[in-house]
C-alpha positions in Angstrom: -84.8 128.2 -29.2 -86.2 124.8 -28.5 -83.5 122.8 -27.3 -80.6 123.3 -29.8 -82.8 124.1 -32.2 -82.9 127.8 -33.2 -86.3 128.8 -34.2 -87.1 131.3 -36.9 -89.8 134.2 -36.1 -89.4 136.6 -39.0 -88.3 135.7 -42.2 -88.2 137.9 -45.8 -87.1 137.8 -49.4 -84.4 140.2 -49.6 -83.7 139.8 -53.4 -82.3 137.2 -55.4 -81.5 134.0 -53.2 -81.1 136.1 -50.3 -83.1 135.7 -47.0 -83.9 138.3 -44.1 -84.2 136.4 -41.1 -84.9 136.9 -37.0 -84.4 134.4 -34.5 -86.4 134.2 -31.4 -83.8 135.2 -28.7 -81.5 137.3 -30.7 -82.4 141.0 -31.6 -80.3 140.9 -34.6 -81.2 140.5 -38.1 -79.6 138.4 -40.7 -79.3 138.7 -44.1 -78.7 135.3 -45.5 -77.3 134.7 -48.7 -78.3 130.7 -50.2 -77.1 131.0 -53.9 -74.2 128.4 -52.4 -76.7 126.2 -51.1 -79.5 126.4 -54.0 -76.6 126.1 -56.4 -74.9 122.8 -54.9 -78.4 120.9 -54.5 -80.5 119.6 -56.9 -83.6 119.2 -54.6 -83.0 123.5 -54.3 -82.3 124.1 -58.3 -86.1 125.0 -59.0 -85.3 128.2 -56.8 -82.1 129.3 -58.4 -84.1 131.2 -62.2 -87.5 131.3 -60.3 -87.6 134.5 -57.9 -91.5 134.3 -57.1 -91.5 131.3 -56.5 -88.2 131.8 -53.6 -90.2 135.2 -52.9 -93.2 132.8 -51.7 -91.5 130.8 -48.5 -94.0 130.5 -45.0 -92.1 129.4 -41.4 -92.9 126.0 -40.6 -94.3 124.6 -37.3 -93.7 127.0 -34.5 -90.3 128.5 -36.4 -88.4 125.1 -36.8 -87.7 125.9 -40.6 -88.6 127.5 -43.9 -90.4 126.2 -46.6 -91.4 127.0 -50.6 -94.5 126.3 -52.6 -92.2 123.4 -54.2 -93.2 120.0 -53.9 -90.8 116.8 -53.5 -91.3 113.2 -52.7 -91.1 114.0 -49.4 -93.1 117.0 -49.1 -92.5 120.5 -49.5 -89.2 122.0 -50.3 -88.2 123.3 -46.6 -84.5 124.3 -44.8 -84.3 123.1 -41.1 -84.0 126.6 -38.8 -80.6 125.2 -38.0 -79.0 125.8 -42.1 -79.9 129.7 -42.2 -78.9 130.1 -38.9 -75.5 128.2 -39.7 -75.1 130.1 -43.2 -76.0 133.3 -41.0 -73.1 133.0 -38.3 -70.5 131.8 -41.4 -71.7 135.1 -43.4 -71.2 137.8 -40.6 -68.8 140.2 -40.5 -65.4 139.5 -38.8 -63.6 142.1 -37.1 -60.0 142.8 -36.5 -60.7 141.6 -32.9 -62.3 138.3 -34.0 -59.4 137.5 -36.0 -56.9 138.1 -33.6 -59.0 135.6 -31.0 -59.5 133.0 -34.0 -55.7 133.0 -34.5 -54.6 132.9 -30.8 -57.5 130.1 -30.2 -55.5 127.9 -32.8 -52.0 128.6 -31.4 -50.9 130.1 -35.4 -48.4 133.0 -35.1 -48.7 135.8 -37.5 -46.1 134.2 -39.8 -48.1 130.9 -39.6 -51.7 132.6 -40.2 -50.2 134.6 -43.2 -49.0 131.3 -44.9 -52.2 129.4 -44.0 -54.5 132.3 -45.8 -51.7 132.5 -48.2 -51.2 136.3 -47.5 -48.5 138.3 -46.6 -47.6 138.7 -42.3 -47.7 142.6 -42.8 -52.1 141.8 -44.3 -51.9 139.7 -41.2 -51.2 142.6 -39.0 -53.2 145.3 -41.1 -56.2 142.5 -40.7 -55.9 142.9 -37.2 -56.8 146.9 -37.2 -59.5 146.2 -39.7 -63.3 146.7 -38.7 -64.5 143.9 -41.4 -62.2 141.9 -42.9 -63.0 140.2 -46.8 -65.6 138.0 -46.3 -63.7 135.1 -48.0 -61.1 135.4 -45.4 -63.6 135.3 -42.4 -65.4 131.8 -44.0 -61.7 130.6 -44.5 -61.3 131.5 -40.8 -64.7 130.4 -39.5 -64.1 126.9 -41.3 -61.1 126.4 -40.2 -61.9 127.2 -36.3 -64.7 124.4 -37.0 -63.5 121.7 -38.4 -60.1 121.4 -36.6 -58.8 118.7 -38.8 -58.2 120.9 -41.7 -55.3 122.5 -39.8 -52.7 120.1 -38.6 -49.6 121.6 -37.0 -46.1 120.0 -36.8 -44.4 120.5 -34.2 -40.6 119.5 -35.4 -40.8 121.1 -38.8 -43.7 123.7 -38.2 -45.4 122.6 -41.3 -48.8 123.4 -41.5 -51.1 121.1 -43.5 -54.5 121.8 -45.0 -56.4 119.0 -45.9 -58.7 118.7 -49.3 -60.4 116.3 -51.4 -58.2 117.1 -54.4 -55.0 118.8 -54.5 -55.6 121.1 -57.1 -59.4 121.4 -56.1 -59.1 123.6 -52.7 -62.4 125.2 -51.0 -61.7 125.9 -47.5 -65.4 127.0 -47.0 -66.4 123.6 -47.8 -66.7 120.4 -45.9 -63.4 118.2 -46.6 -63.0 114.4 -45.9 -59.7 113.4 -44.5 -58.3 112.0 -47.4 -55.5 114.3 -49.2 -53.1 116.4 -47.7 -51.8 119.7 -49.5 -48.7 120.6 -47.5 -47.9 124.4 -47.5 -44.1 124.6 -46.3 -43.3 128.0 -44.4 -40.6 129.5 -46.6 
């Protein structure tokens, strides 16, 4: 790592918008998913039909990114080492273990967590045994240990409040201005 800056050593096509990647410091392997990311961008659409072409990427200067045989007006199509590390940590496994720490380190009790996720308080406590939990849930976790706005807390009605562009248009995963408010009322 240089700095903050996590730098790639090894990285791999592993299929279809899918990256193997190793970090310099870290002895574990990633497999990194970017159909999200190649989807949601324009400048990355070239790579979503064409697998040779996302088959052909080279590490940039020293590990500090990826890039593809694409050119753009600014050069060639490249990721900073910092997106597939950040995609990588959001995309591993979570563990009963992890949960239980992600739902202490927000103050929710099971009744609150189950209502935020909306599931049940008895999948809240069979979540906690689990050794991987859905991945949907751990990204809905992850995002929300990240981006502490999307979870305000009440404290004279214990409402909990998730935050979204839209209120019919919820991602959790996603990035979400502080401009709607969805309120989920415990029952």
């Amino acid at each position: 790592m240089i700095g903050d800056i996590p730098i790639v050593t090894k990285v791999r096509p592993a299929g279809s918008r899918t990256l193997h990647v190793r970090f310099a410091g870290d002895r574990r392997a990633y497999v990194v998913a970017l159909t999200g990311l190649i989807a949601r961008s324009k400048h990355f659409a070239p790579l979503m039909e064409d697998a040779d072409t996302f088959a052909k990427l080279d590490i940039l200067d020293d590990g500090i990114g990826v890039a593809w045989p694409i050119e753009t007006k600014w050069g060639r199509l490249d990721l900073s080492s910092s997106t597939p590390r950040g995609i990588a940590e959001e995309q591993l496994p979570m563990r009963g273990a992890d949960f239980s720490k992600w739902r202490k380190s927000l103050g929710l009790s099971l009744t609150e967590a189950a209502k935020l996720l909306g599931v049940s308080r008895r999948t809240i406590m069979a979540y906690l045994k689990k050794n991987e939990l859905p991945p949907v849930v751990a990204i809905a976790c992850r995002a929300l240990a990240r981006d502490k706005h999307l979870l305000a807390r009440t404290t004279c009605r214990h409402e909990l409040f998730i935050i979204s562009p839209e209120p019919a248009n919820h991602s959790i995963s996603d990035r979400i201005p502080v401009s709607w408010v969805t309120r989920a009322r415990p029952s």
